[in-house]
C-alpha positions as CSV (number, residue, x, y, z in Angstrom):
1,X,133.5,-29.1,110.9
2,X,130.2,-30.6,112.2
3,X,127.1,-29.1,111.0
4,X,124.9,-27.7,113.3
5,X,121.4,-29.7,114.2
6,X,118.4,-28.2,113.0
7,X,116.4,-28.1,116.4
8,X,113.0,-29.3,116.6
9,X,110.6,-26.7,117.5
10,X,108.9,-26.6,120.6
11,X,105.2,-27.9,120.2
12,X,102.6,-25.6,121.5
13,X,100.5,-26.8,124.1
14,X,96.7,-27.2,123.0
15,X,94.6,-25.9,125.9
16,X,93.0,-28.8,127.7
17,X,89.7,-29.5,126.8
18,X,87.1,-32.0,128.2
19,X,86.9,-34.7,126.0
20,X,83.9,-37.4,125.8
21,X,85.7,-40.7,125.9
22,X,84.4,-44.3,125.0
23,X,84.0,-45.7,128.6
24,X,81.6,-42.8,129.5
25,X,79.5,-42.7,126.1
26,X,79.5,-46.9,127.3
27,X,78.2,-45.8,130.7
28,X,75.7,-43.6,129.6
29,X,74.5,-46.5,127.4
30,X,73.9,-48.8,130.2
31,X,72.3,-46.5,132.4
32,X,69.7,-45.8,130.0
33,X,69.2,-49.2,129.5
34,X,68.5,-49.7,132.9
35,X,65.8,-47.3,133.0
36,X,64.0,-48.7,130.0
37,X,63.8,-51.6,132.3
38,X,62.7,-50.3,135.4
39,X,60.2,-48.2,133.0
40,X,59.0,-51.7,131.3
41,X,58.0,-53.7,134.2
42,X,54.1,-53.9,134.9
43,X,52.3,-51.3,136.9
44,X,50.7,-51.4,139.8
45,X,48.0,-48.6,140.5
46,X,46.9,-48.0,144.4
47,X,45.1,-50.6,146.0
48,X,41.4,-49.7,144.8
49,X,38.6,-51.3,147.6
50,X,35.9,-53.8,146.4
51,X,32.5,-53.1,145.2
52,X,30.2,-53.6,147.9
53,X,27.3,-55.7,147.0
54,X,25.7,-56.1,150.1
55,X,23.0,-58.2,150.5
56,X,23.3,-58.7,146.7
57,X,26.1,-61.1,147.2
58,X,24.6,-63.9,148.1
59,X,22.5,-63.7,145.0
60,X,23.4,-65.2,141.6
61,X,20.6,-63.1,139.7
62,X,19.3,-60.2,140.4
63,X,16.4,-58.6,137.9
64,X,15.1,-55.4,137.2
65,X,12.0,-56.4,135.0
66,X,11.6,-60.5,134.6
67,X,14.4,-63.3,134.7
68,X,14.2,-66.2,132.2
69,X,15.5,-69.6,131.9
70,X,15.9,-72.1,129.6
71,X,17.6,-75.3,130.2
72,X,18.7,-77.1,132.9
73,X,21.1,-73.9,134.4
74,X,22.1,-74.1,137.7
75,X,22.9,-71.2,140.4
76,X,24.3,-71.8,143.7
77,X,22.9,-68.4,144.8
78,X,19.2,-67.0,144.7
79,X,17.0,-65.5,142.4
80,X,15.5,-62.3,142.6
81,X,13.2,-59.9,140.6
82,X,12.0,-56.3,141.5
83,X,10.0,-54.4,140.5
84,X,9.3,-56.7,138.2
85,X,7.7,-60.2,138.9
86,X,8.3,-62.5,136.4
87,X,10.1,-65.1,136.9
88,X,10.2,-68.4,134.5
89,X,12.1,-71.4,134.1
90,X,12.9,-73.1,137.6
91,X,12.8,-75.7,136.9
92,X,13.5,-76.8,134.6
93,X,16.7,-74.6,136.4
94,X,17.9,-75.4,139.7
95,X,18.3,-72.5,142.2
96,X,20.9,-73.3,145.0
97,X,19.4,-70.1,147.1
98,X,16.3,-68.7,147.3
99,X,13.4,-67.2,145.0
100,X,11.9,-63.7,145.8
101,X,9.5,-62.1,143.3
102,X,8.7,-58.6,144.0
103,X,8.8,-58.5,147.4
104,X,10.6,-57.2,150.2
105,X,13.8,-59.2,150.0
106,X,13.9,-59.1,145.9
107,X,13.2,-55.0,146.6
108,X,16.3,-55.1,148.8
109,X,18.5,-57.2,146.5
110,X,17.4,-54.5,143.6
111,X,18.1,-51.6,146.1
112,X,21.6,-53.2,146.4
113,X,21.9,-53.7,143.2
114,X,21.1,-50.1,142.5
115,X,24.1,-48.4,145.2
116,X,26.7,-51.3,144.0
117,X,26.2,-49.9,140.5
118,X,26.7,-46.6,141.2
119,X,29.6,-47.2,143.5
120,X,31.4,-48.9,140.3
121,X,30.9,-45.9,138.1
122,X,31.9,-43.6,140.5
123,X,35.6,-44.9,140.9
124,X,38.3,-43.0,139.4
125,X,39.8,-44.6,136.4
126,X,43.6,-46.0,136.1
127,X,43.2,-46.8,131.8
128,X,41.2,-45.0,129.9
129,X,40.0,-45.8,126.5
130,X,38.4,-44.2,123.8
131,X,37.7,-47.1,120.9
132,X,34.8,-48.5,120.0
133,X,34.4,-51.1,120.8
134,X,37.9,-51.5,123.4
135,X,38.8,-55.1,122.9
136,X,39.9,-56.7,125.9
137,X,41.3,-59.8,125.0
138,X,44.6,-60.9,123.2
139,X,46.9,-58.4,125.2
140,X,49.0,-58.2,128.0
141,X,47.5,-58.9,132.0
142,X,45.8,-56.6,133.6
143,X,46.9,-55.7,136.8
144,X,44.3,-54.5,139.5
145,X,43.0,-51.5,138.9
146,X,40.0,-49.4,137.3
147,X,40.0,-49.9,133.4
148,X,37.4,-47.2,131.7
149,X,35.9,-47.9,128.0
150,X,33.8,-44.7,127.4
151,X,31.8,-46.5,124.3
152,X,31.4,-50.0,124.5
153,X,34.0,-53.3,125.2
154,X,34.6,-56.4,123.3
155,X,35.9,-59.9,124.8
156,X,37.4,-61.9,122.1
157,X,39.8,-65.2,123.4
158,X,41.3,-64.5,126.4
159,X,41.8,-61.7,129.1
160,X,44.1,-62.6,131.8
161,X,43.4,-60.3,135.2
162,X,47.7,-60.9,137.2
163,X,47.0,-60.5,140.8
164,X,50.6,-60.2,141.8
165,X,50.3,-62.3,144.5
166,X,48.1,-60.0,146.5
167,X,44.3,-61.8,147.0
168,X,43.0,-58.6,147.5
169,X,43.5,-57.0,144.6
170,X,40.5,-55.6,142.6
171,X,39.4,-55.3,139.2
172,X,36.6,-52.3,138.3
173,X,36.0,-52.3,134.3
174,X,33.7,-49.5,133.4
175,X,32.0,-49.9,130.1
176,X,30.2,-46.5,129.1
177,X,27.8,-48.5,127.1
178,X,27.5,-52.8,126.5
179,X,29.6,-55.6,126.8
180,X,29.6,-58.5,124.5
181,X,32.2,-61.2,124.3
182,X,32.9,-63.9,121.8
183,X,32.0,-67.7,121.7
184,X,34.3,-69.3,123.6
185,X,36.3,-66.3,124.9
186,X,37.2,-66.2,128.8
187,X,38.6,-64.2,131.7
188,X,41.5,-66.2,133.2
189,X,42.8,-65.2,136.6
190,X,46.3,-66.0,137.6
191,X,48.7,-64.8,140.6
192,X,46.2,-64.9,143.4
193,X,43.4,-63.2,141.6
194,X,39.7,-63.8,142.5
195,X,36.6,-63.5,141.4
196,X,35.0,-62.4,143.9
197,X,37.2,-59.1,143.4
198,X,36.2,-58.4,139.5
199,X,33.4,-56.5,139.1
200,X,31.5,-55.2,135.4
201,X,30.1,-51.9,135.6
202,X,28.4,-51.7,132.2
203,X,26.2,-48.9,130.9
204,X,23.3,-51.0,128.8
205,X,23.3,-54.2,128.6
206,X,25.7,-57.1,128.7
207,X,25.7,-60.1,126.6
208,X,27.7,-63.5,126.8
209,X,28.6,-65.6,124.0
210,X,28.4,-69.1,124.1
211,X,30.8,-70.9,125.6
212,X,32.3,-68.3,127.5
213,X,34.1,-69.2,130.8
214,X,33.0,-65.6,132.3
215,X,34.6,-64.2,135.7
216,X,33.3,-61.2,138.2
217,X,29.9,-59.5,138.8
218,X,28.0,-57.6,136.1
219,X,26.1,-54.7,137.4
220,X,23.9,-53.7,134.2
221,X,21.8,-50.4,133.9
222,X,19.6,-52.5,131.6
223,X,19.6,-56.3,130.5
224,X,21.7,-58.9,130.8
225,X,21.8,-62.5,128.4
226,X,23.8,-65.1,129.1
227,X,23.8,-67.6,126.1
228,X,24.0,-71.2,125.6
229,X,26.7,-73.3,127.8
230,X,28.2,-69.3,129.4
231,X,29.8,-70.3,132.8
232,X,29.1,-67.6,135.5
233,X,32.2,-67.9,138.3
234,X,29.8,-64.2,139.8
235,X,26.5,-62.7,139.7
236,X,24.5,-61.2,136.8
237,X,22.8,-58.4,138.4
238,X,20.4,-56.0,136.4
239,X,18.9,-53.0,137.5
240,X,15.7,-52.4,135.2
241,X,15.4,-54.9,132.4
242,X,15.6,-58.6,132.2
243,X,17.7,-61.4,133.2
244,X,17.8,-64.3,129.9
245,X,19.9,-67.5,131.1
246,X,20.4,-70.5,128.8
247,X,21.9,-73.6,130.1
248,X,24.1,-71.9,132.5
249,X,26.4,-72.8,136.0
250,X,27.2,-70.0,138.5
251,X,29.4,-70.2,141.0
252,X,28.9,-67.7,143.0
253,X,31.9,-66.9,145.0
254,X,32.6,-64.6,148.2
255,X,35.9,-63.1,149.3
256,X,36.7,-63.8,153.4
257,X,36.3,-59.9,154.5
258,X,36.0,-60.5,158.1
259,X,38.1,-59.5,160.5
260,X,41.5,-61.6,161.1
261,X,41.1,-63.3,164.3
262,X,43.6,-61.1,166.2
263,X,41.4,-58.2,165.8
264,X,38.9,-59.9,168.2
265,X,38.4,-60.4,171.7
266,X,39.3,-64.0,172.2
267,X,38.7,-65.7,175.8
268,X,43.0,-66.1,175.3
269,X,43.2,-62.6,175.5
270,X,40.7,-61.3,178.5
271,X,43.0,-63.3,181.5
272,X,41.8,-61.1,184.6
273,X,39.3,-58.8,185.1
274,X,42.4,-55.7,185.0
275,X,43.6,-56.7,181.7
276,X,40.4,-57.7,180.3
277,X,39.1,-54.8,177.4
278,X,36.9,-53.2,178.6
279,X,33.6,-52.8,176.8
280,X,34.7,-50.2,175.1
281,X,37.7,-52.1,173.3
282,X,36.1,-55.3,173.4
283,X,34.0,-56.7,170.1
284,X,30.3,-55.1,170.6
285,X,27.5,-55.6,169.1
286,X,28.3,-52.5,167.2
287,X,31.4,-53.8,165.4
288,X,29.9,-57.2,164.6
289,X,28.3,-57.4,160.9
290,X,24.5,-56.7,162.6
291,X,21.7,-56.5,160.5
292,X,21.7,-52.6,160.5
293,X,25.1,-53.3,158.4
294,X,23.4,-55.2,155.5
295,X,21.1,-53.6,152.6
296,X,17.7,-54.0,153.9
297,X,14.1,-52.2,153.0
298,X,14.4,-49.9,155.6
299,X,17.9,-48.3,155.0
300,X,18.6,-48.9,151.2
301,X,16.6,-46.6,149.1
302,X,14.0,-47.6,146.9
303,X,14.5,-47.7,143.2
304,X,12.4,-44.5,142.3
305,X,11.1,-44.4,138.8
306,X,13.7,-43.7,136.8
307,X,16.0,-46.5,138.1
308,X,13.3,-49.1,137.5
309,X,11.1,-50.0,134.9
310,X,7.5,-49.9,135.6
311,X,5.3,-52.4,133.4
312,X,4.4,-56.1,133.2
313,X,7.0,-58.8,133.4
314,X,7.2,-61.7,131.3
315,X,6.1,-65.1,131.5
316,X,7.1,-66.8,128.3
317,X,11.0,-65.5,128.1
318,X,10.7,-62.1,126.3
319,X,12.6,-59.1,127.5
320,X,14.2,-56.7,125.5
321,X,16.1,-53.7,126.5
322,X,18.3,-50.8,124.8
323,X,20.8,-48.2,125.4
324,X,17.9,-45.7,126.9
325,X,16.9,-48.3,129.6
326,X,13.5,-48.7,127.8
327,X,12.7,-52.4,127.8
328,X,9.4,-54.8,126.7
329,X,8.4,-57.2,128.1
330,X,5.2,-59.1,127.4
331,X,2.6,-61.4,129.9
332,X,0.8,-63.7,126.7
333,X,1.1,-60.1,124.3
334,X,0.6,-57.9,126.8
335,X,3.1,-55.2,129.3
336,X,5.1,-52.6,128.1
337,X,7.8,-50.9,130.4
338,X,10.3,-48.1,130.1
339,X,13.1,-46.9,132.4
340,X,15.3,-44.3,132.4
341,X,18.3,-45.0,131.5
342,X,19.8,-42.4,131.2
343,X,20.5,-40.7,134.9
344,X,23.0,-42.9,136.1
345,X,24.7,-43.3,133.3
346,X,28.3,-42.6,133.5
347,X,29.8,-39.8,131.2
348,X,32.2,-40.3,128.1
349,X,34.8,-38.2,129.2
350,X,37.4,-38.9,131.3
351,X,37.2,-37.7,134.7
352,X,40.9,-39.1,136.3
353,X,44.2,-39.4,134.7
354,X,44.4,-41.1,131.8
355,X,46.9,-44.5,132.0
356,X,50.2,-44.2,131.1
357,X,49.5,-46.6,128.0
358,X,47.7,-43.3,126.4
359,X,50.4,-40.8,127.5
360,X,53.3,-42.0,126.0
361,X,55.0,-44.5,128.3
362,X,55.5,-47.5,125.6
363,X,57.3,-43.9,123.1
364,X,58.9,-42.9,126.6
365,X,60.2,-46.4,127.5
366,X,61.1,-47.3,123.7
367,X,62.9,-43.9,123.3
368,X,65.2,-44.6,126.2
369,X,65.8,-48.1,125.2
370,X,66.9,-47.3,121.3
371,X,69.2,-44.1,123.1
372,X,70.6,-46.6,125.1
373,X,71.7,-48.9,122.4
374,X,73.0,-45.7,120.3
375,X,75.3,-44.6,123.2
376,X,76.5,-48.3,123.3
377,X,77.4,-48.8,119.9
378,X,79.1,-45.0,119.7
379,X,80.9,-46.1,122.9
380,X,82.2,-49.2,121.0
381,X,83.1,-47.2,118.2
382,X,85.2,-44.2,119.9
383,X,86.5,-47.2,121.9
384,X,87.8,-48.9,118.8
385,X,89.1,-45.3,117.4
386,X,91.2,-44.8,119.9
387,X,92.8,-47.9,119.7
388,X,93.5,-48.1,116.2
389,X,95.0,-44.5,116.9
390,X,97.4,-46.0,119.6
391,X,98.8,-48.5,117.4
392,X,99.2,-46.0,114.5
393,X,101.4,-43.8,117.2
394,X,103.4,-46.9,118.4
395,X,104.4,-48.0,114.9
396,X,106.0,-44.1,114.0
């Protein structure tokens, strides 16, 4: 008599349950990934508009108190002083413009000089930062936009300013206090940058060490010095102390911001007297850059007191000036001046967002990365699991 068969009891049915398998843990992985990329490329703040330097652009130095020179330094631009007088050295320097001291066109450069500077500090920053001093050099490019140091700034080797292919790109760095860079440090432009689009907004003084292969316009409250062998592709533009130059080149260049040509009224486009413009629509004397468009005497205003210094100038090189704007200057031993400094001078907090380099994108953007690279590896992992759990169930 057979024996009955024990009968295999019925397995109970686990309720389903959503399980997190390898290929999505590997999904999530690369999609995380791919935002730490996206996140890592370079930024690119909103197209900021250049400093307008009037007729201060076609200077190469612009004084507050004296400019001195020694050496055979040569400027393609002119040479202004206001309300100082002084100025000494040419030749032996060569001045490629003009020379006005103390009167109405060196009063007009200065007056320029003046609403330039206080269009630079008035930009809202992009980058903020709070060391002192903020070195510039050594680190990644700078793409356009308005870089802040509320103490002071340091150049040491190289800075390089990326103009992403766009020429028009502008560079404003705002320096609450002075600029000094090293011997033989330099601001490189690359990807369609250009000089005439970099411009220095610094709080004292600036100084340039020798050597250094400089780029952009400085708009100091007080003095500028441009040591031995410094190359100048700008302006060096003071407000109330002095100008020192030793053995220097400037090139003074000027960015094309005319209109395009199809923006004007070109005999091609006026056929017949119907489709003509009228002189409404047609380039008047109006739109043209007139003279009423250019800083002059009449429409700039006049540094008042405490934007110049008041006080001799300086005939045999000496001009001093500090954080305060006060500055002396001497005529044989004698002259002393004093400005104030201190009303234009741009606060030390922050008054725009800080950049994203202070609030956490490189932790943001490195966070995402290492999640992305967990997930991966756990994908490969519960991927391997499952595997090895398939073959043990085969072999049974």
């Amino acid at each position: 008599m057979r024996s009955a068969t024990p009968s295999c009891p019925a397995r109970t049915r686990r309720p389903s349950r959503a399980r997190v398998t390898a290929p999505a843990v590997l999904a999530a992985g690369v999609v995380l990934l791919g935002l730490a990329a996206v996140t890592a490329t370079p930024r690119a703040y909103a197209a900021e508009s250049p400093v307008d330097l009037g007729v201060a652009g076609s200077y190469s130095v612009v004084g507050g108190r004296a400019v001195v020179n020694t050496g055979p330094s040569t400027l393609d631009g002119s040479v202004g002083v206001f309300s100082g007088s002084a100025i000494t050295g040419f030749p032996p320097g060569l001045v490629g413009g003009e020379i006005h001291a103390a009167d109405a066109e060196a009063e007009s450069a200065q007056a320029a000089t003046t609403i330039a500077y206080n269009d630079a500090a008035r930009r809202a920053p992009t980058e903020v930062y709070n060391d002192d001093p903020h070195e510039l050099g050594g680190g990644d490019p700078l793409v356009a936009g308005v870089y802040k140091a509320n103490v002071s700034a340091g150049l040491t080797g190289t800075v390089t300013l990326d103009g992403q292919g766009d020429p028009s790109s502008v560079w404003i760095f705002q320096i609450g206090s002075s600029l000094t860079t090293a011997t033989n440090s330099r601001v490189a432009l690359t990807n369609g940058a250009l000089a005439c689009n970099v411009f220095w907004q610094v709080g004292s003084s600036a100084t340039l060490g020798v050597g250094t292969d400089f780029v952009g316009t400085v708009l100091a409250l007080t003095s500028i010095t441009a040591n031995t062998g410094a190359t100048i592709d700008g302006r060096l533009l003071a407000r109330n102390g002095s100008v020192v130059l030793d053995t220097n080149v400037f090139q003074s260049s000027e960015c094309d911001r005319s209109p395009s040509p199809s923006a004007s009224t070109s005999p091609s486009e006026s056929a017949s007297p119907s489709a003509s413009a009228s002189p409404s629509v047609s380039a008047s004397p109006s739109e043209s850059a007139s003279p009423s468009e250019s800083a002059s005497p009449s429409d700039l205003p006049v540094p008042s007191a405490s934007d110049t210094e008041t006080g001799g100038g300086s005939d045999n090189g000496n001009g001093n000036g500090d954080d305060n704007g006060n500055g002396n200057g001497d005529d044989n031993g004698s002259g002393n001046g004093s400005g104030n400094g201190d009303e234009d001078r741009p606060t030390a907090t922050s008054t725009s967002r800080t950049g994203l380099a202070e609030t956490g994108s490189g932790a943001g953007t490195t966070a995402a990365a290492l999640a992305g690279v967990g997930l991966l590896l756990l994908g490969g992992v519960l991927l391997a699991v499952r595997r090895q759990a398939g073959g043990h169930g085969r072999h049974r």
